[in-house]
C-alpha atoms as an extended CHARMM CRD file, in Angstrom:
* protein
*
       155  EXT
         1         1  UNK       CA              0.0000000000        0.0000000000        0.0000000000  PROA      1               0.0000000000
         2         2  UNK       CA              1.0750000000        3.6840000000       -0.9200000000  PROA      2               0.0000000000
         3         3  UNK       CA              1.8860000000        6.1860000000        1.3780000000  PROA      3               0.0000000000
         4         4  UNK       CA              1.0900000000        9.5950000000        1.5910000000  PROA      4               0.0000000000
         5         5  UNK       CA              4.5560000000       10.4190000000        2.1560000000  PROA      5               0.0000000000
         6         6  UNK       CA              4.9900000000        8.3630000000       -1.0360000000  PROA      6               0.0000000000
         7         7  UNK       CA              3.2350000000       10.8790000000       -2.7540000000  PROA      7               0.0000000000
         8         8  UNK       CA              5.5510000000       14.3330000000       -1.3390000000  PROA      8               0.0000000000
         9         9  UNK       CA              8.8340000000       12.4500000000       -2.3000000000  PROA      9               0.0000000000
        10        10  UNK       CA              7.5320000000       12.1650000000       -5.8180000000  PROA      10              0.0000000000
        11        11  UNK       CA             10.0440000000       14.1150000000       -7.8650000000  PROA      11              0.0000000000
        12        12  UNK       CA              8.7380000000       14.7890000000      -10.7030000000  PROA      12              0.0000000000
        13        13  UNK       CA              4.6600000000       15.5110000000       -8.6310000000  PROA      13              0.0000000000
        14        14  UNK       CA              7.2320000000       17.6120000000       -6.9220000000  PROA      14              0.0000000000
        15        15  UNK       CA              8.5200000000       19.8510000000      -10.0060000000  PROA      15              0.0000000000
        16        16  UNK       CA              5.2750000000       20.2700000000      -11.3970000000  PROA      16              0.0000000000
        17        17  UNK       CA              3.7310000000       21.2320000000       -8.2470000000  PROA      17              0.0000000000
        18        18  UNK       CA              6.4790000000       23.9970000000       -7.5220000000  PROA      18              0.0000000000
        19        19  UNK       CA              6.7440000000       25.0730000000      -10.7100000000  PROA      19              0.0000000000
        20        20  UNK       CA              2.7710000000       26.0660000000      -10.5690000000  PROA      20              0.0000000000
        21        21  UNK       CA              3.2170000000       27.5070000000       -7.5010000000  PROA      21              0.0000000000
        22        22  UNK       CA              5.9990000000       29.2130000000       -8.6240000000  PROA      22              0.0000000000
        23        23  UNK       CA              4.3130000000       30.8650000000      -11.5530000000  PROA      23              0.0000000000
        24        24  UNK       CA              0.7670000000       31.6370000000       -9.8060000000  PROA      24              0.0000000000
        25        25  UNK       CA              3.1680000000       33.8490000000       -6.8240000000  PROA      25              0.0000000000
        26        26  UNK       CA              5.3280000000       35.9170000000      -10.0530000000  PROA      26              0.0000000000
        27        27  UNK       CA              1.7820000000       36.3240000000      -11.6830000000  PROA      27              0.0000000000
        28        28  UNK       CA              0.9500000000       38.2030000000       -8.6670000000  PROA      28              0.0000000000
        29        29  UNK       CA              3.2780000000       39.8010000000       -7.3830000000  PROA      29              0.0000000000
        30        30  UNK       CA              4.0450000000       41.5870000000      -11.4770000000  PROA      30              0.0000000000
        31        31  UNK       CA              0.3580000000       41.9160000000      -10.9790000000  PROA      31              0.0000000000
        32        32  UNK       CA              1.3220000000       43.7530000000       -7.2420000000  PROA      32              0.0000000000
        33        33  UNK       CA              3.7580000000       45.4740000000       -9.1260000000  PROA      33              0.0000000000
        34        34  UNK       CA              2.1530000000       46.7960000000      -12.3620000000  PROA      34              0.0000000000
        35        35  UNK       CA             -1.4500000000       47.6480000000      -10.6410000000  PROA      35              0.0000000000
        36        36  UNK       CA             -0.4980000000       48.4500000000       -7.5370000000  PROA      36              0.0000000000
        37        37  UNK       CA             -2.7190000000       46.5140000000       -5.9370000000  PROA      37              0.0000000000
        38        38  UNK       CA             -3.2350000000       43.1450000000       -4.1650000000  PROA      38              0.0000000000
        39        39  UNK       CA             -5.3800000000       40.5780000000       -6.2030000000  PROA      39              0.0000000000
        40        40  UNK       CA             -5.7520000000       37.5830000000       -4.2290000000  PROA      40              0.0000000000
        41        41  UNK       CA             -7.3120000000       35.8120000000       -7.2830000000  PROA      41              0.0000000000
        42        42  UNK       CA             -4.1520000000       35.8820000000       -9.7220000000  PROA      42              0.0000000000
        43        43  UNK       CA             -2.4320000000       33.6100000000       -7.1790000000  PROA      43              0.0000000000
        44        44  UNK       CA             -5.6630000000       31.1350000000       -8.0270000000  PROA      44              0.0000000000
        45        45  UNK       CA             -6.4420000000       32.2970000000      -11.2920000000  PROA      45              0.0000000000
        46        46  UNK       CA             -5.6760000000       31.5950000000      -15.1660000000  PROA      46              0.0000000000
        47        47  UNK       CA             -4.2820000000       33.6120000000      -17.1230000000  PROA      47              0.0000000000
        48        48  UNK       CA             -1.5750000000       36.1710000000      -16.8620000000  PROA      48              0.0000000000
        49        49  UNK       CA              2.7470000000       36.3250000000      -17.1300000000  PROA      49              0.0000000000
        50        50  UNK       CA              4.2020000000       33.8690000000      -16.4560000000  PROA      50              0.0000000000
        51        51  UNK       CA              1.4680000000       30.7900000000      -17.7900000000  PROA      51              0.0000000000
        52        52  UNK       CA              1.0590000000       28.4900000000      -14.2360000000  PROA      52              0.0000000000
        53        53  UNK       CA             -0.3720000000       25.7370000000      -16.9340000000  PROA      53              0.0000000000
        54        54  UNK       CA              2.9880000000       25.8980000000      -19.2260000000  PROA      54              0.0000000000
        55        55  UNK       CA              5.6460000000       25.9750000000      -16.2770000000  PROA      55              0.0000000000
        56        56  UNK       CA              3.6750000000       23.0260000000      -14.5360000000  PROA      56              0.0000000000
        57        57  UNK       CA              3.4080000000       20.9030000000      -17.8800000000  PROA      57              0.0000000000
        58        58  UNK       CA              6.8330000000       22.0080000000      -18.6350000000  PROA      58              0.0000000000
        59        59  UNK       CA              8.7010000000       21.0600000000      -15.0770000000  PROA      59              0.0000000000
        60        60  UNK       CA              7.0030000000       17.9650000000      -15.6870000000  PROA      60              0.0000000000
        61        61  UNK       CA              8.5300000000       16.9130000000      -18.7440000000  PROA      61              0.0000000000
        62        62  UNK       CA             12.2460000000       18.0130000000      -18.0790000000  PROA      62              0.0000000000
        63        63  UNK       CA             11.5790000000       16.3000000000      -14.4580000000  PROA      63              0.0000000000
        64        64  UNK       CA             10.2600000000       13.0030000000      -16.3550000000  PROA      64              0.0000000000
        65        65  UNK       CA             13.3640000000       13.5220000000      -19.1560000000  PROA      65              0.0000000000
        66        66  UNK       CA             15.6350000000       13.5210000000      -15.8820000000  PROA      66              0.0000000000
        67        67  UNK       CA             14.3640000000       10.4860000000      -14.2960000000  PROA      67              0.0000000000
        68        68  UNK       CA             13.7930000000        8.2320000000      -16.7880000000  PROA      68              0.0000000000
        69        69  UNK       CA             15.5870000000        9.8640000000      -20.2620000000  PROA      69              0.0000000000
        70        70  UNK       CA             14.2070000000       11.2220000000      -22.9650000000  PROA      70              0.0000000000
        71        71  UNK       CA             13.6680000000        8.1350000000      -25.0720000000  PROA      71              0.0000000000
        72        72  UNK       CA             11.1750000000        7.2000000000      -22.8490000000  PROA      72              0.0000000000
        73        73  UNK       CA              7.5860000000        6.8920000000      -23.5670000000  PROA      73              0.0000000000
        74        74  UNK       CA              7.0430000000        8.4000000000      -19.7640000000  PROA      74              0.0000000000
        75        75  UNK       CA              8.7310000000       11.2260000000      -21.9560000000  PROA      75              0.0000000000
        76        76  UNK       CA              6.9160000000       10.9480000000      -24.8750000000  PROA      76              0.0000000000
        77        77  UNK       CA              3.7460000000       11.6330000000      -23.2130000000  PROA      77              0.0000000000
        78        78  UNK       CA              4.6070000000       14.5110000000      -20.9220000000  PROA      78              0.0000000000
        79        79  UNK       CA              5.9780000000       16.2390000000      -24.0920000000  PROA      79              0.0000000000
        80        80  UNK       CA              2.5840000000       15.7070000000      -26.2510000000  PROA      80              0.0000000000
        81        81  UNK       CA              0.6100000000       16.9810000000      -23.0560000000  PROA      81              0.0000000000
        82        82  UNK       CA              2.8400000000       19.9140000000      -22.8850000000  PROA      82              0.0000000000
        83        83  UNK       CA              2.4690000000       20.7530000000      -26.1510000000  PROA      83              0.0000000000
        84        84  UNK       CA             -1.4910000000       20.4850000000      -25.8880000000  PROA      84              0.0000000000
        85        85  UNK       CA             -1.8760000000       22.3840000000      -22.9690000000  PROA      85              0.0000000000
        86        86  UNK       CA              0.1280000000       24.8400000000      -23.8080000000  PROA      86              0.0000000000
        87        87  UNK       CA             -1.1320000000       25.0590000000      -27.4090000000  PROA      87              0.0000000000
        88        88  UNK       CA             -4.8600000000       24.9450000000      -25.9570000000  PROA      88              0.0000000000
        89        89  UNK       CA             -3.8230000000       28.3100000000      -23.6300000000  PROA      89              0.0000000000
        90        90  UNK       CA             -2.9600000000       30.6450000000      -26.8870000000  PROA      90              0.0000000000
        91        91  UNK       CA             -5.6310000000       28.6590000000      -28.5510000000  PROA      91              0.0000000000
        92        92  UNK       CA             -9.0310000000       28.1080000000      -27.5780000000  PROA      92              0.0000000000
        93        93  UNK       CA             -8.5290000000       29.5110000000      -23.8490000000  PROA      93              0.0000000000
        94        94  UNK       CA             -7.2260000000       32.5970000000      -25.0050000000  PROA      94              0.0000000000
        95        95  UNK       CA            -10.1120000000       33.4920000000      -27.5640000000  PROA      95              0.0000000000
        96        96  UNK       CA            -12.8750000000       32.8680000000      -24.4110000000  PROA      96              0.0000000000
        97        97  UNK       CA            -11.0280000000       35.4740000000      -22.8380000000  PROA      97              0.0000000000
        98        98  UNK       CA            -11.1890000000       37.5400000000      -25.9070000000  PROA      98              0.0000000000
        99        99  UNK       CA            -14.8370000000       36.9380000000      -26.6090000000  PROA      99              0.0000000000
       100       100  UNK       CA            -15.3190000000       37.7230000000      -22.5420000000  PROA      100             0.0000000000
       101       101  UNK       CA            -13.8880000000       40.7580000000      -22.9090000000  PROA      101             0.0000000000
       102       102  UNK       CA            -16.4960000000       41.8790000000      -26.1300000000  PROA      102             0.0000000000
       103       103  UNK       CA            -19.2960000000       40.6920000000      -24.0660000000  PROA      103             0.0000000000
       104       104  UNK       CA            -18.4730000000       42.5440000000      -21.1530000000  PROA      104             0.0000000000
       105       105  UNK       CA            -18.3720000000       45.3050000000      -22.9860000000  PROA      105             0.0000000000
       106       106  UNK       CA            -21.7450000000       45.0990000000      -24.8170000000  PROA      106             0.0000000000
       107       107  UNK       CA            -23.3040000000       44.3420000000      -21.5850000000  PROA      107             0.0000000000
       108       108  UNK       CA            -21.8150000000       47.6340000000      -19.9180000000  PROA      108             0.0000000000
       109       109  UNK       CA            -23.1600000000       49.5930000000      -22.8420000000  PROA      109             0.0000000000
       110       110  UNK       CA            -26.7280000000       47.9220000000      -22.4520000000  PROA      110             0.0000000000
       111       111  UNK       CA            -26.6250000000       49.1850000000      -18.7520000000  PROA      111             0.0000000000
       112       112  UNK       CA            -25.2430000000       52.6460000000      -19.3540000000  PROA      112             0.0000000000
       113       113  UNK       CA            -28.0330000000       53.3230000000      -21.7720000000  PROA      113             0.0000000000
       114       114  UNK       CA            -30.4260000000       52.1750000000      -19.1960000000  PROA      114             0.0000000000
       115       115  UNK       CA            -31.5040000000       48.8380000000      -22.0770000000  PROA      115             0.0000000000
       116       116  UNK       CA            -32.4560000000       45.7000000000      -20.4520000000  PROA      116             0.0000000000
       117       117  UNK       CA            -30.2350000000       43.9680000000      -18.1960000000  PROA      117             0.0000000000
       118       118  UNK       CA            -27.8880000000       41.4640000000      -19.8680000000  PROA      118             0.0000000000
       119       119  UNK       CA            -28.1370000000       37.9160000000      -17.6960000000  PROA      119             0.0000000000
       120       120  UNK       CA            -24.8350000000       36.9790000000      -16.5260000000  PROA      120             0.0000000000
       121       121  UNK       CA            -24.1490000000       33.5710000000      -14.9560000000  PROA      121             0.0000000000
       122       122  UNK       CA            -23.5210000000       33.4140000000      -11.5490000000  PROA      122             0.0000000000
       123       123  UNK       CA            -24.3160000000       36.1280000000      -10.0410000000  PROA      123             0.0000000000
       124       124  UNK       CA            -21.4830000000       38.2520000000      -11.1750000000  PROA      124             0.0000000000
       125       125  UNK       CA            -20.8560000000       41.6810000000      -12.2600000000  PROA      125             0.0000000000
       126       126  UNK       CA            -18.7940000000       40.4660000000      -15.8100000000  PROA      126             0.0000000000
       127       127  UNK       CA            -17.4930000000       37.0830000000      -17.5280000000  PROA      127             0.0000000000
       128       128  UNK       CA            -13.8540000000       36.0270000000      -16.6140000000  PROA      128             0.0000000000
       129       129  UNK       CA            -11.5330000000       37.7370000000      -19.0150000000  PROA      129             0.0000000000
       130       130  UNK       CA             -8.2880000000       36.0540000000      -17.8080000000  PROA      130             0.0000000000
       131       131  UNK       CA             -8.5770000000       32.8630000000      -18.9450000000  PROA      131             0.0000000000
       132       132  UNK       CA             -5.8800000000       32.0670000000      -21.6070000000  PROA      132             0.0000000000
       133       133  UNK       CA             -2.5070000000       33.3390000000      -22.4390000000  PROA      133             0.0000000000
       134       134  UNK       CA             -0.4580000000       35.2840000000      -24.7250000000  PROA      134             0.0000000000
       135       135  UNK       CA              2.8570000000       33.6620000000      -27.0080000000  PROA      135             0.0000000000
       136       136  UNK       CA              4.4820000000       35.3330000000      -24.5420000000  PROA      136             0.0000000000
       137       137  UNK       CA              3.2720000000       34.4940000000      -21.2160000000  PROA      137             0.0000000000
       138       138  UNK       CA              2.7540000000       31.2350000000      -22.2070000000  PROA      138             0.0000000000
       139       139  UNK       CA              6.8740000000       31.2820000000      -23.0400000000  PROA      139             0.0000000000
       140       140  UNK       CA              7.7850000000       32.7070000000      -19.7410000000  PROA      140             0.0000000000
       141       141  UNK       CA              5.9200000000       30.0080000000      -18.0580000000  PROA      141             0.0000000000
       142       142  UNK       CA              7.6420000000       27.0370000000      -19.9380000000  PROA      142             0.0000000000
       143       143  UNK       CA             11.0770000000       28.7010000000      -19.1560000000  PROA      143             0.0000000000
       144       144  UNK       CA              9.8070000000       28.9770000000      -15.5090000000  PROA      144             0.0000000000
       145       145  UNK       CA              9.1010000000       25.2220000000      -15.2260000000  PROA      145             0.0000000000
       146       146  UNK       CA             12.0850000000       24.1090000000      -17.1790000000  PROA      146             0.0000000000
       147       147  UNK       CA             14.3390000000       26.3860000000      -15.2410000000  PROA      147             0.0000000000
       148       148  UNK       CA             12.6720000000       24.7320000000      -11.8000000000  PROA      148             0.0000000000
       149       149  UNK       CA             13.2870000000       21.5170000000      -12.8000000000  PROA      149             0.0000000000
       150       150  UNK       CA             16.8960000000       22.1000000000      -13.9060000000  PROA      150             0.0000000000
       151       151  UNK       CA             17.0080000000       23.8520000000      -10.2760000000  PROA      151             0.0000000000
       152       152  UNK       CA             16.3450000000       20.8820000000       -8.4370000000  PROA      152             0.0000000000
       153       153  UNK       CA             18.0250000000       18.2970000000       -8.2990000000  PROA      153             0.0000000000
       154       154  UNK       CA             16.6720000000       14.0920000000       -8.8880000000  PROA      154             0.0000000000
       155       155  UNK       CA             15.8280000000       12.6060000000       -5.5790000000  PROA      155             0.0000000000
């Protein structure tokens, strides 16, 4: 039987995990930075620089490539997930945050021109506009995770 101490001495569960953390505490804290304010949700939140889905996916394959090489097909799938969820953020993720954004928009122009109210789900005041990522962020999170699994060392 497993034991849940199997589970923190997992290396490469370990690398992912850090590497998400990582990313979600620089997504705030450049969030900190540029708004100057404190938004508890981009530490829980999608979207935003650096991508917590790349450097997670990421960690995990150079953390997989480490422990069992890269000719592996332990490898080969980590790298083909990577490569999904990463393409998936700039992809279909990052147009819902796109078409959030529109809608938002139309729906704040219904109200200021005192139209009928616009249902939104939930209960909330807009749709969720940070949901995907940009080439960019998505880049700065693979190089997060890579670098964090580089960074620590096989156990």
């Amino acid at each position: 039987m497993t034991k849940i101490s199997d589970l923190f001495s997992n290396y490469v569960l370990n690398v992912a995990v850090i590497s998400w953390i990582s990313a979600q505490v620089i997504k705030t804290l450049l969030n900190l930075i540029t708004t100057k304010k404190m938004d508890l949700e981009r530490l829980f939140g999608a979207g935003g620089m650096p991508s917590a889905h790349s450097a997670s996916v990421c960690g995990l394959t150079i953390a997989v490539s480490k422990t069992v090489g890269f000719a592996s097909p332990l490898f080969a799938i980590s790298f083909l997930l990577s490569a999904i969820v990463m393409y998936d953020a700039m992809g279909v993720r990052r147009a819902a945050g796109e078409h959030a954004k529109v809608i938002n928009l139309i729906v704040k122009k219904n109200n200021e021109s005192k139209g009928e109210a616009i249902y939104i789900p939930k209960n909330k005041n807009q749709l969720k506009e940070f949901l995907g990522h940009t080439p960019l962020e998505v880049m700065g999170g693979a190089m997060l995770g890579i670098l964090v699994a580089i960074l620590i060392p096989v156990y």
